[in-house]
N, CA, C and O atoms as a MOPAC input file, in Angstrom:
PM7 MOZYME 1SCF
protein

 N     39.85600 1   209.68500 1   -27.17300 1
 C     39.79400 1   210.96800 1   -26.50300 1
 C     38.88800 1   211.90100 1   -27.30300 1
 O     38.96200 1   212.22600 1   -28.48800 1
 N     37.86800 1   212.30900 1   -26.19700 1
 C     37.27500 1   213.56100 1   -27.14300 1
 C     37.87500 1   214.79500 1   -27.42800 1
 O     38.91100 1   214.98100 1   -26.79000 1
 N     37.52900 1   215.73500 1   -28.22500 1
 C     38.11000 1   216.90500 1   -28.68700 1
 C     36.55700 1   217.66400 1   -28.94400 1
 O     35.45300 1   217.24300 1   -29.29100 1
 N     37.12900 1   219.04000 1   -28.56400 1
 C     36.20300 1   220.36400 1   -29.12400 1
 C     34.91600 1   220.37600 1   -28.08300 1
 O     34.83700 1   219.94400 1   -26.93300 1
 N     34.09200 1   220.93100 1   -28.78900 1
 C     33.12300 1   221.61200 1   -27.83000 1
 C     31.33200 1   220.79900 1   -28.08500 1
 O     30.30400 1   221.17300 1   -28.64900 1
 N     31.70700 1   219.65900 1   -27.38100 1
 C     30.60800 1   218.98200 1   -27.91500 1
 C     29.84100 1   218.37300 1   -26.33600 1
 O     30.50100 1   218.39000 1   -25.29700 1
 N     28.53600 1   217.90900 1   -26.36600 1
 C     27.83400 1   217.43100 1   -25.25500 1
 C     27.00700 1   218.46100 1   -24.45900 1
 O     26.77200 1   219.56800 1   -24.94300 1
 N     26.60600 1   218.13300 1   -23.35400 1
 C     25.57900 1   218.76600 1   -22.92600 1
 C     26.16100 1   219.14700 1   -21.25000 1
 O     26.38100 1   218.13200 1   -20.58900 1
 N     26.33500 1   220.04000 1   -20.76600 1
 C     26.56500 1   220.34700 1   -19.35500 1
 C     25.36900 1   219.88300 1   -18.34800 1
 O     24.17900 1   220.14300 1   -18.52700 1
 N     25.74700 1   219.37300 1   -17.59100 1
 C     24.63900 1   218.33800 1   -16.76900 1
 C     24.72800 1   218.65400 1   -15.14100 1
 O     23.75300 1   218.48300 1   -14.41000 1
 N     26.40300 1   219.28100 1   -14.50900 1
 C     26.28200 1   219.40000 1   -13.26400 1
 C     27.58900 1   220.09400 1   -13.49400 1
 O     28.36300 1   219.88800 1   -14.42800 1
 N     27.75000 1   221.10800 1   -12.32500 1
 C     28.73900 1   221.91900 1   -11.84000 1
 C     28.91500 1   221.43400 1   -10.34200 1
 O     27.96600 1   221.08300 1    -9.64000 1
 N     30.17800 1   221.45300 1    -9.95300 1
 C     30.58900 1   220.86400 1    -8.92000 1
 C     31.62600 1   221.57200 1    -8.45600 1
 O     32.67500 1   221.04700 1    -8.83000 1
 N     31.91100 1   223.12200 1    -7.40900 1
 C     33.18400 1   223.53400 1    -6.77000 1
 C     33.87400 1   222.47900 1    -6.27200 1
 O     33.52300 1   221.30800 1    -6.13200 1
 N     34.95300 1   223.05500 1    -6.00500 1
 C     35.71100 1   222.26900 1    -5.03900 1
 C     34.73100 1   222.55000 1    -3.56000 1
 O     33.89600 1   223.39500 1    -3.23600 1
 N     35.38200 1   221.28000 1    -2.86400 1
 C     34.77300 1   221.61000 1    -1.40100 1
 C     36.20600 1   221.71500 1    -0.31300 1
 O     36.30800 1   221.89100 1     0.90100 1
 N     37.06700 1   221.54100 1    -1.26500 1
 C     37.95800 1   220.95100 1    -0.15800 1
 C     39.36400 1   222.47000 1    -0.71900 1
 O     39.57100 1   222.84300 1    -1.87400 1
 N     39.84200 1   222.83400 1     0.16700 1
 C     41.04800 1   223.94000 1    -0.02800 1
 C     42.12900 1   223.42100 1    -0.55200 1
 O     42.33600 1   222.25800 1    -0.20600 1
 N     42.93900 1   223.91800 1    -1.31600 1
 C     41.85200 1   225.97100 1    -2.06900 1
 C     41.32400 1   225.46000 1    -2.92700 1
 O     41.76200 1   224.59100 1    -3.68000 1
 N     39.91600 1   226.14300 1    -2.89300 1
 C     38.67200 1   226.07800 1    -4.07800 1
 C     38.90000 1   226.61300 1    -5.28600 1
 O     38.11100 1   227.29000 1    -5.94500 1
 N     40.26300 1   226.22100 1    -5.63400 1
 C     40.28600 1   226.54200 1    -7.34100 1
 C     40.18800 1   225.92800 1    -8.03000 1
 O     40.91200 1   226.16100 1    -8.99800 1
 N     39.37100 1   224.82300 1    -8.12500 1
 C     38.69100 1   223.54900 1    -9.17600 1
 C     37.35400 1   223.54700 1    -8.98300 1
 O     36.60000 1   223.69200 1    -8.02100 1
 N     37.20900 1   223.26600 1   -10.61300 1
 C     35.61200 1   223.57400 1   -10.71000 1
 C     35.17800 1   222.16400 1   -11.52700 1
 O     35.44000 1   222.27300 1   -12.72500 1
 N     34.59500 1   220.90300 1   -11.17700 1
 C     34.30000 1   219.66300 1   -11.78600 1
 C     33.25000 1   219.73900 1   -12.66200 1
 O     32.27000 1   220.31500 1   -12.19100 1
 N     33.14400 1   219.35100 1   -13.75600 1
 C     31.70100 1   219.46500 1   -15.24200 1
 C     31.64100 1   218.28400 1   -15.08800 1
 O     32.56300 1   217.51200 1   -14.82700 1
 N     30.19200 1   217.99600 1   -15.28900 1
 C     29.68700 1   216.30000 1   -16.00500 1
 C     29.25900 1   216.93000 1   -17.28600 1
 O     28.68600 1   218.01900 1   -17.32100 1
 N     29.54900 1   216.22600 1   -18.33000 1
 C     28.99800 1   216.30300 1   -19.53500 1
 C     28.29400 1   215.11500 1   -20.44200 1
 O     28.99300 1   214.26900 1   -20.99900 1
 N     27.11200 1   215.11800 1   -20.52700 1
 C     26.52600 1   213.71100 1   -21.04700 1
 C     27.14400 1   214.36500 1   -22.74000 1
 O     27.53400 1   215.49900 1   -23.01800 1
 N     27.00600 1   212.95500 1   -23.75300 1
 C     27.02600 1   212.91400 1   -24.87400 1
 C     27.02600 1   211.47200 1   -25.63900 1
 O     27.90600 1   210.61400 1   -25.57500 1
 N     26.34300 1   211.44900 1   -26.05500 1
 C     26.11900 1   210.27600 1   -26.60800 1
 C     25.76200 1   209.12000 1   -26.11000 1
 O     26.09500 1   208.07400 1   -26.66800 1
 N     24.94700 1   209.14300 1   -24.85600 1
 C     24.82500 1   208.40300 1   -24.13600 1
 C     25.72000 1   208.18900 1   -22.92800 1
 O     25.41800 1   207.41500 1   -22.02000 1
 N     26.82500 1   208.90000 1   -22.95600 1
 C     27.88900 1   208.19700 1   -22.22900 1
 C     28.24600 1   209.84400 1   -20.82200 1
 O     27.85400 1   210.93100 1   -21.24600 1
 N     28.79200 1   209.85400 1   -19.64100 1
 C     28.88500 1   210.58900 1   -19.29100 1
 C     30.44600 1   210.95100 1   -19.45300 1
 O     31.30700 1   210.10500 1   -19.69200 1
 N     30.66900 1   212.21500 1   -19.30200 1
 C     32.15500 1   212.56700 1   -19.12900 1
 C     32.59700 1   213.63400 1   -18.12200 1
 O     31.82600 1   214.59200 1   -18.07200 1
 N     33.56600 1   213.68700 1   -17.37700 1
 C     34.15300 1   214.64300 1   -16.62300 1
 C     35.40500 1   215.33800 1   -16.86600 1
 O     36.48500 1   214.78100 1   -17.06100 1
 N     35.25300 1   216.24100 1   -16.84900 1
 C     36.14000 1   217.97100 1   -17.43900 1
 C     36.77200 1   218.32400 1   -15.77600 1
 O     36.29400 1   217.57700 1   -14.92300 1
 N     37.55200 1   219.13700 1   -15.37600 1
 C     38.19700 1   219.86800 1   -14.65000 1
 C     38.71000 1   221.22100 1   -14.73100 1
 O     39.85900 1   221.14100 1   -15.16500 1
 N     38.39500 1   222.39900 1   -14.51700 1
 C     38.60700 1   223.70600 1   -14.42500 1
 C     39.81000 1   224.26300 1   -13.31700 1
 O     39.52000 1   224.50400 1   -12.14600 1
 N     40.82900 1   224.38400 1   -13.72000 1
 C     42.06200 1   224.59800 1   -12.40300 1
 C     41.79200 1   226.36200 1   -12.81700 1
 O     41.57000 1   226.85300 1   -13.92400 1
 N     41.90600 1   227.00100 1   -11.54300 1
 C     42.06500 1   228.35500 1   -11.37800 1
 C     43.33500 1   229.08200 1   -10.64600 1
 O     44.15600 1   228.43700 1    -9.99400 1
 N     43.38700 1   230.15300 1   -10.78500 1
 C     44.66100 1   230.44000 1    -9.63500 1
 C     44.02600 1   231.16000 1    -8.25900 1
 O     44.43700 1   231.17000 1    -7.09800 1
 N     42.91800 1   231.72400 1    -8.85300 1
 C     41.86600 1   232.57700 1    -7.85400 1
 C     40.63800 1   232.05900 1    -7.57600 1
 O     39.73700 1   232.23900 1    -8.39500 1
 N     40.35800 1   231.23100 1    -6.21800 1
 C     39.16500 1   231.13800 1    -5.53100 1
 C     38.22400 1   231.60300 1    -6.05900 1
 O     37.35500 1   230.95600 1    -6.64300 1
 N     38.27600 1   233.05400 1    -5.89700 1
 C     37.45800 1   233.90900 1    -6.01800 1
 C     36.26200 1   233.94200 1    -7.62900 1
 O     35.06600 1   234.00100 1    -7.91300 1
 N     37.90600 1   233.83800 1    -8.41700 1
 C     37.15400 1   233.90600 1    -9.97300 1
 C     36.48400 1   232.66500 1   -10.07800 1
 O     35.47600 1   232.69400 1   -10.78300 1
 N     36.85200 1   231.32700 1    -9.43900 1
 C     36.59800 1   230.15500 1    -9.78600 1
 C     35.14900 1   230.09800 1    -9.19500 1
 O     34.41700 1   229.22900 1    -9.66900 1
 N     34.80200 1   230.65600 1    -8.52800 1
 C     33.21500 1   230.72800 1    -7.77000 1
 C     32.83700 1   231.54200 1    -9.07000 1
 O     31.97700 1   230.78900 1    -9.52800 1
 N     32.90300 1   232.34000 1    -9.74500 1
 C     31.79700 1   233.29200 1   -10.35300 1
 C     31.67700 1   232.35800 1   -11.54900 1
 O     30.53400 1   232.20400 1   -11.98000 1
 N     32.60800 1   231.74600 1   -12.12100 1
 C     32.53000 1   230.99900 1   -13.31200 1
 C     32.20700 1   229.50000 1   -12.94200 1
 O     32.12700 1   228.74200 1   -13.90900 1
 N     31.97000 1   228.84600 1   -11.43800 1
 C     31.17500 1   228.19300 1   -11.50200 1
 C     30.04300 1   228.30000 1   -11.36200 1
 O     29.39200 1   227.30500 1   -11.68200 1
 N     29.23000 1   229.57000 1   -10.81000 1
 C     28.03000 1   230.44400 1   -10.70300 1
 C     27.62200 1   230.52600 1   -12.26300 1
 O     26.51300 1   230.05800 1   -12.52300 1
 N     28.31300 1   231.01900 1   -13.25700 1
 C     27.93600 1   231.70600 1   -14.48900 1
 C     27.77700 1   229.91100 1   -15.15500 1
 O     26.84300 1   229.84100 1   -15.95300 1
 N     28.32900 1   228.90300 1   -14.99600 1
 C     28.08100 1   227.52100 1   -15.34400 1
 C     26.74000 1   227.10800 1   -14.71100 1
 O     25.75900 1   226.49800 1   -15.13800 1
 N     26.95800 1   227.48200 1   -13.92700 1
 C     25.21700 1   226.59500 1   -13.27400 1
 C     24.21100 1   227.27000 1   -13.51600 1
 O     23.16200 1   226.76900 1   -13.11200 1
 N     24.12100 1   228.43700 1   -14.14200 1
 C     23.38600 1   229.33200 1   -14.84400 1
 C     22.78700 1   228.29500 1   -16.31500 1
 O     21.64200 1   228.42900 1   -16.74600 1
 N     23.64500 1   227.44800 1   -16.83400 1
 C     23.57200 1   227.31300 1   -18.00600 1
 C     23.70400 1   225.63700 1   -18.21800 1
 O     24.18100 1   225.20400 1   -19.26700 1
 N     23.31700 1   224.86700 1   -17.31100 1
 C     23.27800 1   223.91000 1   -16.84200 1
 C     21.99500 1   223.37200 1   -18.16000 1
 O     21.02900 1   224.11400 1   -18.34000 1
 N     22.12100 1   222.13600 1   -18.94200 1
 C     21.30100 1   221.71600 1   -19.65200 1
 C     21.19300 1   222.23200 1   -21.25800 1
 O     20.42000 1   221.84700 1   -22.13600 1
 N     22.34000 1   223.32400 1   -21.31200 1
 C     22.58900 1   224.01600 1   -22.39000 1
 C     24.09000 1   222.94500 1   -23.25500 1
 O     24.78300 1   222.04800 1   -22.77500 1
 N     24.09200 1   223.47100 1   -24.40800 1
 C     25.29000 1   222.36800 1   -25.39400 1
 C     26.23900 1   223.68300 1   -24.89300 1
 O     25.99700 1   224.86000 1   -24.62800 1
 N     27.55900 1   222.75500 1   -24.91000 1
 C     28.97100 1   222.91200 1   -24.52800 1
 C     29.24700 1   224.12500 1   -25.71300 1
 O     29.94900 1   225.11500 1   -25.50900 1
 N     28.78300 1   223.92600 1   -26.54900 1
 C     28.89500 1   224.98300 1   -28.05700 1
 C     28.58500 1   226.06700 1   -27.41300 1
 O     29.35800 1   226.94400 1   -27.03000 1
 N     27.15700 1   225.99700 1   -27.25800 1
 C     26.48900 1   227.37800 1   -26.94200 1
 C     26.85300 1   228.10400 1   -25.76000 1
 O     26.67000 1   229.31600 1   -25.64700 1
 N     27.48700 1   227.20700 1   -24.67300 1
 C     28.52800 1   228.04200 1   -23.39000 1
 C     29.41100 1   228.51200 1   -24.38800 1
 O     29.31300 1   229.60700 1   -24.94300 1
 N     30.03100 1   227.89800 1   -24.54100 1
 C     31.63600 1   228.37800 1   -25.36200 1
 C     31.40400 1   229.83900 1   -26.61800 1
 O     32.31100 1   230.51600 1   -27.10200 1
 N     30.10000 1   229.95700 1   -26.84300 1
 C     29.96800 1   231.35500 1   -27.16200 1
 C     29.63500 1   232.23500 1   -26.36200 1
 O     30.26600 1   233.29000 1   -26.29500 1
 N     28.83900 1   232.04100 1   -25.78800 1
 C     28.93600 1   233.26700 1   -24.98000 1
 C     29.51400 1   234.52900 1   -24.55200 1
 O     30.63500 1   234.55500 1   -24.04400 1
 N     28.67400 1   235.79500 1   -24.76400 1
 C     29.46200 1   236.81300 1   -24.80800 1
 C     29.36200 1   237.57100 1   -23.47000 1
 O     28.38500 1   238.21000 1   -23.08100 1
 N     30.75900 1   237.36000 1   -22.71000 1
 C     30.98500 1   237.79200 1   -21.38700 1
 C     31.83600 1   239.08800 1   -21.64200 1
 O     32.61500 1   239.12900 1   -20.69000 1
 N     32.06600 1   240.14800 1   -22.44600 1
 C     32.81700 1   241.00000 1   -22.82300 1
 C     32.13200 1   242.06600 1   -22.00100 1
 O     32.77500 1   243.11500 1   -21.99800 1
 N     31.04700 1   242.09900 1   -21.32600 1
 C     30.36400 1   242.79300 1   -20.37600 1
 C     31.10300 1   242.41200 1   -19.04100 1
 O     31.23900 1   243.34900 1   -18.25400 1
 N     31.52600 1   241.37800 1   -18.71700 1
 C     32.28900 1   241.42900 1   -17.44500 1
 C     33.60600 1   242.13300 1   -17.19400 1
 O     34.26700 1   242.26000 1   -16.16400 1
 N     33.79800 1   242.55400 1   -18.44000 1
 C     35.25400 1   242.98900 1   -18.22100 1
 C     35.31100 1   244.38600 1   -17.38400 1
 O     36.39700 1   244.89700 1   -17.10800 1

């Protein structure tokens, strides 16, 4: 099992199917691919943070995971 904040974000994927509160990641690393899952309680939020992911598509999992969203608040 992997751990921490490692690999490369490769594809964002909403849900298509109701309710759209899952958000699917591919993450390559090391050759190998992997898939993540995002559960939400709100539709709504789950669209902007898969929006703000596909923004950043091709970027390391590190450098999402800093990101300073303290402007959205």
């Amino acid at each position: 099992m992997l751990r921490g904040e490692i690999g490369v974000l490769t594809h964002v994927v909403p849900s298509k199917t109701e309710p759209r509160t899952r958000c699917y990641l591919l993450i390559d690393f090391k050759d190998e691919r992997y898939m993540g899952t995002l559960l939400f309680d709100n539709a709504a939020f789950c669209r902007q943070v898969s929006n703000l992911l596909e923004n950043h598509i091709g970027k390391l999992i590190k450098e999402i995971g800093d990101l300073d969203l303290s402007y959205t608040l």
